[in-house]
C-alpha positions in Angstrom: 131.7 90.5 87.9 129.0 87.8 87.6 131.5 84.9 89.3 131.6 87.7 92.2 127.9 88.2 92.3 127.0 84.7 93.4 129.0 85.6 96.6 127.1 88.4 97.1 124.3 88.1 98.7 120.9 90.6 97.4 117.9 89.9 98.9 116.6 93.1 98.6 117.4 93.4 94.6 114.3 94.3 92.8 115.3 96.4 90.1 117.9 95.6 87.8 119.3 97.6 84.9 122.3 95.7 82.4 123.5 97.8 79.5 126.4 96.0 78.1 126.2 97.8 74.1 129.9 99.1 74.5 131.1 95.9 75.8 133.4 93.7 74.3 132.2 90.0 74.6 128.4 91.2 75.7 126.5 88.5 75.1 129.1 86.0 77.2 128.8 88.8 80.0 125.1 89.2 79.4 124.4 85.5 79.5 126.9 84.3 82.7 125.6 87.3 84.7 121.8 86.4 84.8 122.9 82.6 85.1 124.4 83.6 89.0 121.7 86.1 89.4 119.0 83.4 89.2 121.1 80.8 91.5 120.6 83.5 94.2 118.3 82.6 96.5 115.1 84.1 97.6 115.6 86.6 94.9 112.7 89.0 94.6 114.1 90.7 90.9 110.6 91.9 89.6 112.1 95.0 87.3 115.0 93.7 84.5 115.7 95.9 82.0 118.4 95.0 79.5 120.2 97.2 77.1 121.2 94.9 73.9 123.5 95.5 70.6 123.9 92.8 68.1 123.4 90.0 70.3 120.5 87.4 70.9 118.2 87.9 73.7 118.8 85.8 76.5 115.4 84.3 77.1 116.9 81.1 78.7 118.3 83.0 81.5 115.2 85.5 81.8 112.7 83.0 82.3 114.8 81.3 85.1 113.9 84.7 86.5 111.0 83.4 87.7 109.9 86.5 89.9 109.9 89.6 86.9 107.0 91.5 86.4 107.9 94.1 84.1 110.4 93.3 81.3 112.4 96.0 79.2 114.5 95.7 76.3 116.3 97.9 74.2 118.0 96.9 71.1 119.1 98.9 67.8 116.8 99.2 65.2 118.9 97.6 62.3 119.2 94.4 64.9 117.7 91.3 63.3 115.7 90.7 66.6 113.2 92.5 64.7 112.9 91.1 61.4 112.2 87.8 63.6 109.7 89.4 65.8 107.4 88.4 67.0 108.0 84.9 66.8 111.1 85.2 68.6 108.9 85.7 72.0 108.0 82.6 72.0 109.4 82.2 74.5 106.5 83.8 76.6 103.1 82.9 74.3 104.0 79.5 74.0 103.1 77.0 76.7 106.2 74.3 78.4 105.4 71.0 80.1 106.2 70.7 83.5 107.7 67.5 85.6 104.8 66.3 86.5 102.5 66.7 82.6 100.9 69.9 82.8 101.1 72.8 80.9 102.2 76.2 82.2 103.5 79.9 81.3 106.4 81.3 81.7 107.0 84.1 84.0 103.2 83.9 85.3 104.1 87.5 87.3 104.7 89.4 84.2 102.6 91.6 83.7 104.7 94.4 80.9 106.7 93.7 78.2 108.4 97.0 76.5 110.5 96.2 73.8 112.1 99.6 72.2 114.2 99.9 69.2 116.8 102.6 69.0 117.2 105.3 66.6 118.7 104.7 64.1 120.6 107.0 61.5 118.4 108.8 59.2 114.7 109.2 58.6 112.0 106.8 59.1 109.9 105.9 55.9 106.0 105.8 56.5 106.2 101.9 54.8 109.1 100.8 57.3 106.0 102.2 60.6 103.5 99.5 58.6 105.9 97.0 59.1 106.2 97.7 62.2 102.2 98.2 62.4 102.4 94.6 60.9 104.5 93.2 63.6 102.3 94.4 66.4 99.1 92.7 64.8 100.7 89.8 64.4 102.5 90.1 68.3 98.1 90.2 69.1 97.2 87.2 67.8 99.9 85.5 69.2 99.4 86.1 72.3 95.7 86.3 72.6 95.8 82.6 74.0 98.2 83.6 76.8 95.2 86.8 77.5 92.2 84.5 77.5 94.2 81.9 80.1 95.0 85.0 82.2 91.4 86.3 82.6 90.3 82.5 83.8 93.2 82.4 85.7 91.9 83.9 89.0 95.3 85.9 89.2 97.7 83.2 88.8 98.8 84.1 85.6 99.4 88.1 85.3 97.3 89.8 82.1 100.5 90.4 79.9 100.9 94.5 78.4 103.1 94.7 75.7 104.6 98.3 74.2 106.5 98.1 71.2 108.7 101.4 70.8 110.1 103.2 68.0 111.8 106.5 67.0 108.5 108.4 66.5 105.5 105.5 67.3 104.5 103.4 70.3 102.5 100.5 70.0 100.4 99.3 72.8 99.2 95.6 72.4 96.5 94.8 75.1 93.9 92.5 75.0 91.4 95.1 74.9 91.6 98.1 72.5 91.6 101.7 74.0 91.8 104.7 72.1 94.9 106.1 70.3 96.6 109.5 71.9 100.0 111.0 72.0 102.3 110.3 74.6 104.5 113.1 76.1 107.8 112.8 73.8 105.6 113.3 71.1 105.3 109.6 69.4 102.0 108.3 67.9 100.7 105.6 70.0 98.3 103.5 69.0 96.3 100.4 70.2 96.3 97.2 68.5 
């Protein structure tokens, strides 16, 4: 499918939805496919949202996606993605060196990152929410130097939201704390 896709022309692709968790050889699939989306030209993807099992993220081909603003991914719970996390977003709260010296973000446009874990089997211990409590403190501080650049930026570089989803919680990391509340399925959200 992805070899046929960069014979395709999409100029009017904006939203893209991949769920490869019952495919054999997803990450390959996952990988190749976003490769020949990004060769297409004058893309205007700004939606990607990316279904995931047991497989890395595929940050290399994501941030070739140049023109995303809002950023979804859904992996199982029991995934190792999150005992990494948050360092393995790197990716987007660490600076890279352009051609000609300076320094720059990645995807400047995006503006919302939801990453969202999928039930898993069983009950959810109060401890296992700290850690993820934990995680989302940690996600704030590592970001807060992408934030401040943002708010001198004029606009260039997009004030990043980031939501970090579980069975029963949702935590919202902002630059700016706002007040907790309940969202409509019934999870806790709270700022960090």
């Amino acid at each position: 499918m992805s070899k046929t896709l960069f014979f395709v022309g999409m100029p009017l692709l904006s939203e893209l939805t991949l769920d490869t968790r019952d495919m054999a050889r997803q990450d390959v699939f996952t990988t190749t496919f976003l490769d020949h989306l990004a060769l297409q030209p004058h893309l205007l993807l700004t939606k990607l949202v990316l279904y995931l099992s047991f497989q890395d993220v595929p940050w290399t081909q994501i941030v070739r996606l140049s023109t995303v603003e809002f950023l979804h991914i859904v992996k199982p719970i029991k995934d190792s993605f999150w005992d990494r996390s948050p360092s393995n977003l790197s990716v987007l709260y660490k600076k890279i060196k352009l051609p000609d010296g300076t320094q720059s973000w990645r995807l400047p446009r995006l503006h919302t990152v939801v990453l969202e874990a999928t039930e898993p089997y069983g009950s959810i211990s109060d401890e296992f929410v700290a850690g993820w409590r934990q995680c989302a403190v940690a996600t704030k501080q590592l970001f807060m130097n992408r934030w401040e650049t943002s708010m001198k930026s004029g606009g260039m570089l997009a004030p990043l939201a980031i939501d970090l989803i579980g069975p029963t919680w949702k935590f919202e990391i902002r630059h700016t704390n706002q007040s907790s509340n309940k969202t409509g399925d019934g999870r806790q959200v709270e700022p960090i």
